[in-house]
TORZA-108591 format. One record per residue (C-alpha): residue in one letter; z negated, y, x. Coordinates in steps of 0.001 Angstrom, whole numbers. Example, Ala and Ser with C-alpha at 12.3 -4.5 7.8 and 13.67 -1.06 7.14 Angstrom:
BEGIN
[site 'a'; [-7800; -4500; 12300]]
[site 's'; [-7140; -1060; 13670]]
//
This chain:
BEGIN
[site 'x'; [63136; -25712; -104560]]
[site 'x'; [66790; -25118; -104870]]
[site 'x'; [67652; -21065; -103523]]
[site 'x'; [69853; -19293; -105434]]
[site 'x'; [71861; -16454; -103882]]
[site 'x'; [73155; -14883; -106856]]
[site 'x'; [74410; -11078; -107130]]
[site 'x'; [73771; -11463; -111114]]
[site 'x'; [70625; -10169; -110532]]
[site 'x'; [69022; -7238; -108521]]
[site 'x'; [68274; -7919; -104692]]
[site 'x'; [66292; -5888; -102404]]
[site 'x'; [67849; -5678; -99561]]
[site 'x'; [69094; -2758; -97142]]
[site 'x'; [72583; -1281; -98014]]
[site 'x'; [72465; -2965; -101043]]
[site 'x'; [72043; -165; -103929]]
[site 'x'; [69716; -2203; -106320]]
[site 'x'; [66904; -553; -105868]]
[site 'x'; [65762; 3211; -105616]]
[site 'x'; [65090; 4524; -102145]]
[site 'x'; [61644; 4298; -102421]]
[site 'x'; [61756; 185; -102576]]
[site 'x'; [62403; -1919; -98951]]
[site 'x'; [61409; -5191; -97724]]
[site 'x'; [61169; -5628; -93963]]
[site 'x'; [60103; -8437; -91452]]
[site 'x'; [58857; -7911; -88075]]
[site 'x'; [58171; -10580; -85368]]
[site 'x'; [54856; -10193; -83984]]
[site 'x'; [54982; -13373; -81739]]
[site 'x'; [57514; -15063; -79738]]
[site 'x'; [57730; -18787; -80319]]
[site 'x'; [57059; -20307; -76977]]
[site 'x'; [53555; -21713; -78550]]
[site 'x'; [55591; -23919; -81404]]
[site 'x'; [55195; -21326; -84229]]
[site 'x'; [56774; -17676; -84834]]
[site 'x'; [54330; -15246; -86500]]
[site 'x'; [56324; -12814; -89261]]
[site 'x'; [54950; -9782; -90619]]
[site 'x'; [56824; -9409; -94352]]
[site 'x'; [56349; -6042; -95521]]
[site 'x'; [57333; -4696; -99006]]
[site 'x'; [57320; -1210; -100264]]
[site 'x'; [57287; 699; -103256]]
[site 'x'; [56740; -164; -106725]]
[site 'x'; [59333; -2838; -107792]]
[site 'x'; [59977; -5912; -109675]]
[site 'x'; [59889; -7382; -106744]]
[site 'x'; [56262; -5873; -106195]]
[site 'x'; [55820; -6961; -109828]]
[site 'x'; [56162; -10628; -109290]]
[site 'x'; [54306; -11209; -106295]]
[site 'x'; [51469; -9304; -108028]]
[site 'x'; [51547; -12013; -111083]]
[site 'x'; [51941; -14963; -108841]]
[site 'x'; [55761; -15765; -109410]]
[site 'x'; [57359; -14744; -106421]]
[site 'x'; [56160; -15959; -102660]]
[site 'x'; [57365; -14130; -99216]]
[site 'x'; [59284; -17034; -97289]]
[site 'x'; [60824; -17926; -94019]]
[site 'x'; [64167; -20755; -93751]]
[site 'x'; [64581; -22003; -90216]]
[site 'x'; [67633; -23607; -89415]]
[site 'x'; [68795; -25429; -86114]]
[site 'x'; [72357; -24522; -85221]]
[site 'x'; [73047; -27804; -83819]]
[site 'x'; [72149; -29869; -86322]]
[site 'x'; [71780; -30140; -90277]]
[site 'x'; [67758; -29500; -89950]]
[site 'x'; [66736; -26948; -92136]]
[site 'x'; [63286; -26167; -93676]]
[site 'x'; [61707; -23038; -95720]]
[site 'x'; [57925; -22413; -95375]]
[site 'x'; [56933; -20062; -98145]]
[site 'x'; [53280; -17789; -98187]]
[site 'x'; [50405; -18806; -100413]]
[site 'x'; [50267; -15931; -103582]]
[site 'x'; [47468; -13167; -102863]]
[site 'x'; [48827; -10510; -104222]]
[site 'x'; [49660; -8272; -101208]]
[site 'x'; [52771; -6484; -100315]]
[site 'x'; [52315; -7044; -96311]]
[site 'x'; [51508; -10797; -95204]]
[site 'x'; [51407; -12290; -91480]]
[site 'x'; [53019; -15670; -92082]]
[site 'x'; [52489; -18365; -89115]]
[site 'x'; [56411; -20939; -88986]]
[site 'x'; [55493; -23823; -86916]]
[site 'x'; [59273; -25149; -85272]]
[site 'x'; [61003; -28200; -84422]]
[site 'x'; [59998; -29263; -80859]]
[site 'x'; [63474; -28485; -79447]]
[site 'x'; [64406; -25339; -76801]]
[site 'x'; [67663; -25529; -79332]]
[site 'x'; [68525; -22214; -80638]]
[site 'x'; [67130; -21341; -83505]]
[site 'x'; [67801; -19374; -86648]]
[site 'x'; [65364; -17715; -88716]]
[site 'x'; [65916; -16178; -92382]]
[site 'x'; [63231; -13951; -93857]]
[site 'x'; [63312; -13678; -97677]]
[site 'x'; [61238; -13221; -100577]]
[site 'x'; [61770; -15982; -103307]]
[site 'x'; [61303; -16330; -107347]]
[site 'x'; [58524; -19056; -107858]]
[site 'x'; [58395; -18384; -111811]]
[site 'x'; [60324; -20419; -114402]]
[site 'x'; [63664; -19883; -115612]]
[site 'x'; [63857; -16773; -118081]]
[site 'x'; [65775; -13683; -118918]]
[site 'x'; [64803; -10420; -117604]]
[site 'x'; [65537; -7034; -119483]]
[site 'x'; [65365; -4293; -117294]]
[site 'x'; [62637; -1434; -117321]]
[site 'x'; [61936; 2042; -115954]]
[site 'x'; [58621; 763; -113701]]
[site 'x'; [60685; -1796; -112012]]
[site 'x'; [62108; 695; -109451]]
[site 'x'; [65943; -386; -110101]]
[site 'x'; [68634; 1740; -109805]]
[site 'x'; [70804; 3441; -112524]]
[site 'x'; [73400; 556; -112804]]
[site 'x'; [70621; -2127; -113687]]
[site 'x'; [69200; 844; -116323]]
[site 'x'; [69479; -664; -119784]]
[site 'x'; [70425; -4054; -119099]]
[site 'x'; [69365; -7733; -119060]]
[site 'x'; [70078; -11115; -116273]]
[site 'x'; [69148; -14050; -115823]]
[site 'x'; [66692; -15067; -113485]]
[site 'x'; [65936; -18982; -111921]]
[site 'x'; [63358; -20490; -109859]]
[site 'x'; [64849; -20333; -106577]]
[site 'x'; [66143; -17322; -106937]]
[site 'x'; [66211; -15143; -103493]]
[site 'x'; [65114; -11547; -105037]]
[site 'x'; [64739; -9766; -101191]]
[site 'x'; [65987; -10675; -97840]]
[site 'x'; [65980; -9749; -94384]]
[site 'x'; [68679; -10256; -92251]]
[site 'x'; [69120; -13552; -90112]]
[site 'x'; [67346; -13445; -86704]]
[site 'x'; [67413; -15717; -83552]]
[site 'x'; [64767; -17366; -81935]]
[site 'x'; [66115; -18621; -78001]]
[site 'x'; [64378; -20106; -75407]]
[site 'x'; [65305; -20170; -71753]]
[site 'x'; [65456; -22518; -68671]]
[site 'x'; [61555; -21413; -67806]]
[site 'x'; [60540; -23345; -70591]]
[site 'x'; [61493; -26361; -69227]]
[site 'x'; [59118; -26486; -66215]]
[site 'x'; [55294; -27447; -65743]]
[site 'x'; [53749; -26719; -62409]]
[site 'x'; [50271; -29209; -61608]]
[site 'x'; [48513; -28878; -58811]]
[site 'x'; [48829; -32148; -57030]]
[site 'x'; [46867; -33279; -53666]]
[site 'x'; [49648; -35980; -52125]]
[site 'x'; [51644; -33134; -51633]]
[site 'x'; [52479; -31843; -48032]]
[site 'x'; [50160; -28012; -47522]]
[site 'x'; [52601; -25176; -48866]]
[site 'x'; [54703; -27442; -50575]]
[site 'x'; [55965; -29106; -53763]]
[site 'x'; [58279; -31555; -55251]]
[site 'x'; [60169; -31384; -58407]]
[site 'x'; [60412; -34248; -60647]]
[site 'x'; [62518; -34689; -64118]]
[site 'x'; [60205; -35627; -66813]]
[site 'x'; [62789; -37407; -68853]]
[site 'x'; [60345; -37675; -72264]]
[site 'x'; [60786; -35505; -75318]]
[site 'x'; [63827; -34300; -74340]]
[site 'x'; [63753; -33645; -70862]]
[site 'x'; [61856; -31085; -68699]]
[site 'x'; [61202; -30239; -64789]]
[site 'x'; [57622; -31252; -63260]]
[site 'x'; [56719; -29239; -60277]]
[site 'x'; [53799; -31119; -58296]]
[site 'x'; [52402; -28459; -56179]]
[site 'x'; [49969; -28628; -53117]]
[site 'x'; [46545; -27396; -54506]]
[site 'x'; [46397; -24040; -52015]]
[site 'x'; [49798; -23020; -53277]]
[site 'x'; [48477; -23780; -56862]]
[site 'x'; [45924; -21450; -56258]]
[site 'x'; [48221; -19143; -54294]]
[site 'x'; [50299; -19087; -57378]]
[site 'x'; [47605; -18433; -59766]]
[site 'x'; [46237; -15437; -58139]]
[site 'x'; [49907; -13978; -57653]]
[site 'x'; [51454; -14262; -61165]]
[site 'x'; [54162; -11481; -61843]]
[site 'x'; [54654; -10995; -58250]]
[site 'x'; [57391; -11337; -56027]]
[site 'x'; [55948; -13989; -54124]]
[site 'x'; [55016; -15816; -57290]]
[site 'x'; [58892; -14677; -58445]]
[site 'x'; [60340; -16213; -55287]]
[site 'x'; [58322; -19800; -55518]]
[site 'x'; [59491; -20212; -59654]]
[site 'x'; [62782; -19663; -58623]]
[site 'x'; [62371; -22229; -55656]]
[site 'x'; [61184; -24687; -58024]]
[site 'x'; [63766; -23566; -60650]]
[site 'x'; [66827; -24026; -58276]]
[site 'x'; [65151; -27498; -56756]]
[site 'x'; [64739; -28925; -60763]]
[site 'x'; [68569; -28080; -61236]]
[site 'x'; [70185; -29191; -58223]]
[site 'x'; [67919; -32825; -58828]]
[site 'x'; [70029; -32696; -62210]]
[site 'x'; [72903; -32128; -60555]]
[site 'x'; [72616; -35008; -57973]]
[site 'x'; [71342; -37408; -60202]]
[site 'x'; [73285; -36983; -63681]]
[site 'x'; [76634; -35838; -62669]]
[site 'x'; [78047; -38361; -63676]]
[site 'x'; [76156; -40092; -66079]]
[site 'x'; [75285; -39331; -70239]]
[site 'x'; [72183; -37203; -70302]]
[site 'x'; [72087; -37261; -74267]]
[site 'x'; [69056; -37918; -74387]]
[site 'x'; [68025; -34827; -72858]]
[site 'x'; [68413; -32501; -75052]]
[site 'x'; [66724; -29278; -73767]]
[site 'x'; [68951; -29632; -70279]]
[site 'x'; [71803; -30032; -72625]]
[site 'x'; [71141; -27209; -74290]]
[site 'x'; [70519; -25001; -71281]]
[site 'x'; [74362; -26262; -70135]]
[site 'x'; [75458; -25206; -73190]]
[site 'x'; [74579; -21959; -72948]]
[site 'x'; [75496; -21921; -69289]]
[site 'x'; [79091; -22789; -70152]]
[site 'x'; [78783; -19853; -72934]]
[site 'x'; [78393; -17345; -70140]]
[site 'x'; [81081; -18534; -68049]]
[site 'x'; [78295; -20021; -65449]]
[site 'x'; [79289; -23381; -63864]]
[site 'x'; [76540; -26342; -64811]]
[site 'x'; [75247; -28992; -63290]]
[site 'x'; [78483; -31668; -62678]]
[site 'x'; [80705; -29198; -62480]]
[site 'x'; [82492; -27673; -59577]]
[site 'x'; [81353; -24667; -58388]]
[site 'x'; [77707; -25518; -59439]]
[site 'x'; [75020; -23409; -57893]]
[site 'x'; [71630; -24205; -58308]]
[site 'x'; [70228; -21058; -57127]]
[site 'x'; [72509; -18396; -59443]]
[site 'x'; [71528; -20568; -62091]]
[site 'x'; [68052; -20440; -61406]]
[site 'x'; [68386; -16637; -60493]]
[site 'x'; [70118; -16350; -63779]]
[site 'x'; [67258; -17776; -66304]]
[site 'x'; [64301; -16425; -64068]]
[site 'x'; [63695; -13028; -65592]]
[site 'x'; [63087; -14917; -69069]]
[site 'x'; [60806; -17410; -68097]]
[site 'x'; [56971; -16464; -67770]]
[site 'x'; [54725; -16747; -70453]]
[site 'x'; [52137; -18286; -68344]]
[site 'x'; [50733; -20498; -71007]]
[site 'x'; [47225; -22214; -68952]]
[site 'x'; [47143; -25570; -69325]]
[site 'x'; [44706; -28521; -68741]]
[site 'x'; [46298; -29861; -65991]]
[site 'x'; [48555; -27231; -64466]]
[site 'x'; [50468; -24180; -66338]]
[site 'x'; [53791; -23782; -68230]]
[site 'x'; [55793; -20843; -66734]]
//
């Protein structure tokens, strides 16, 4: 489906002046993406020709993600059912790259020309006129909204018996992109577990944090970590904030880990351990 950005045509869209005041189209996140999908709530408001077309089928509420980093770029559009307020589920690449998302609400129908009419809730300098309108078409849009996620994404914690009693050991996982493994002595497991959100459990994530990034330190300064592309993109965004990275001078493990800690619980229970 090609989109078509025209201003030919009527767009709903705030501090545009297409519409009357009664008309909006808005898009709230109602859940983060740290489980490989975002969860959009498109709502649309007043009566419209906007309202008009997703009522008859030709018009579909949509979402375009787009990696920064790359060319990859995908739109997911909403099954027709008629309703002016839809939940729509994005699954999204399996990167901790930025991400871009672009709510809209897109023109399914065929090609055609539209002559304007007083139900279609347009404003007085559509009244009495005619445009063109083509598949693709994007008839309402939110604006564009960013999806990040942070350096406690990159870490697994398993309980793991070989390991000394109150201790653990952080390994790089260097698979799918890269990621920090912290094998931890079953009693602090359980320790953790039972202290989540606290500032013991606080203090040990940011142990583990600051032991995953000095091993990346040690053992990568000098060599091409390409194929890691989560680390990479967590020095990127160090080196955005004026923060030194790993292999760099000045490099300290703990800031950094200090630095990405208050972003990094979800506490996602896994089979064999949990994802902080």
């Amino acid at each position: 489906m090609n989109s078509v950005n025209s201003y030919l045509f009527p767009v709903l869209e705030e501090g545009r002046f297409d519409y009357n005041d009664s008309c909006s189209y808005s898009v709230n996140q109602v859940a983060s993406g740290s489980d490989g999908v975002i969860t959009l709530e498109h709502h649309l408001v007043g009566d419209s020709f906007v309202s008009q077309l997703i009522k008859n089928g030709d018009a579909r509420f949509a979402c375009t993600v787009v990696l920064k980093s790359s060319l990859y770029r995908k739109t997911v559009t909403v099954e027709p059912n008629n309703s002016a307020r839809v939940l729509q589920v994005v699954e999204l690449p399996k990167t901790l790259e930025i991400m871009d998302f672009y709510p809209t609400i897109v023109y399914t129908g065929t090609d055609r020309e539209i002559k304007v009419a007083d139900d279609m809730g347009l404003s007085k300098i559509w009244q009495k006129s005619s445009f063109d309108l083509l598949q693709g078409s994007i008839l309402a849009k939110e604006s564009w909204m960013e999806l990040e996620t942070t350096a406690g994404d990159l870490i697994t914690v398993i309980s793991d018996d070989s390991q000394r009693e109150g201790s653990f050991q952080v390994e790089i996982n260097q698979q799918e992109g890269g990621r920090f493994v912290a094998k931890v002595h079953p009693d602090l497991y359980a320790n953790l577990n039972n202290s989540k959100g606290s500032l013991h459990f606080n203090s040990v994530v940011t142990h583990m944090l600051s032991s995953g990034f000095q091993k990346l330190h040690d053992e990568f300064q000098n060599e091409d970590v390409g194929h890691l592309t989560n680390f990479n993109f967590i020095k990127k965004k160090l080196e955005q904030d004026s923060l030194n990275p790993w292999g760099s001078e000045g490099f300290d493990a703990t800031l950094i880990a200090c630095y990405f800690l208050p972003h990094a619980f979800k506490n996602t229970q896994l089979d064999d351990g949990y994802e902080l």
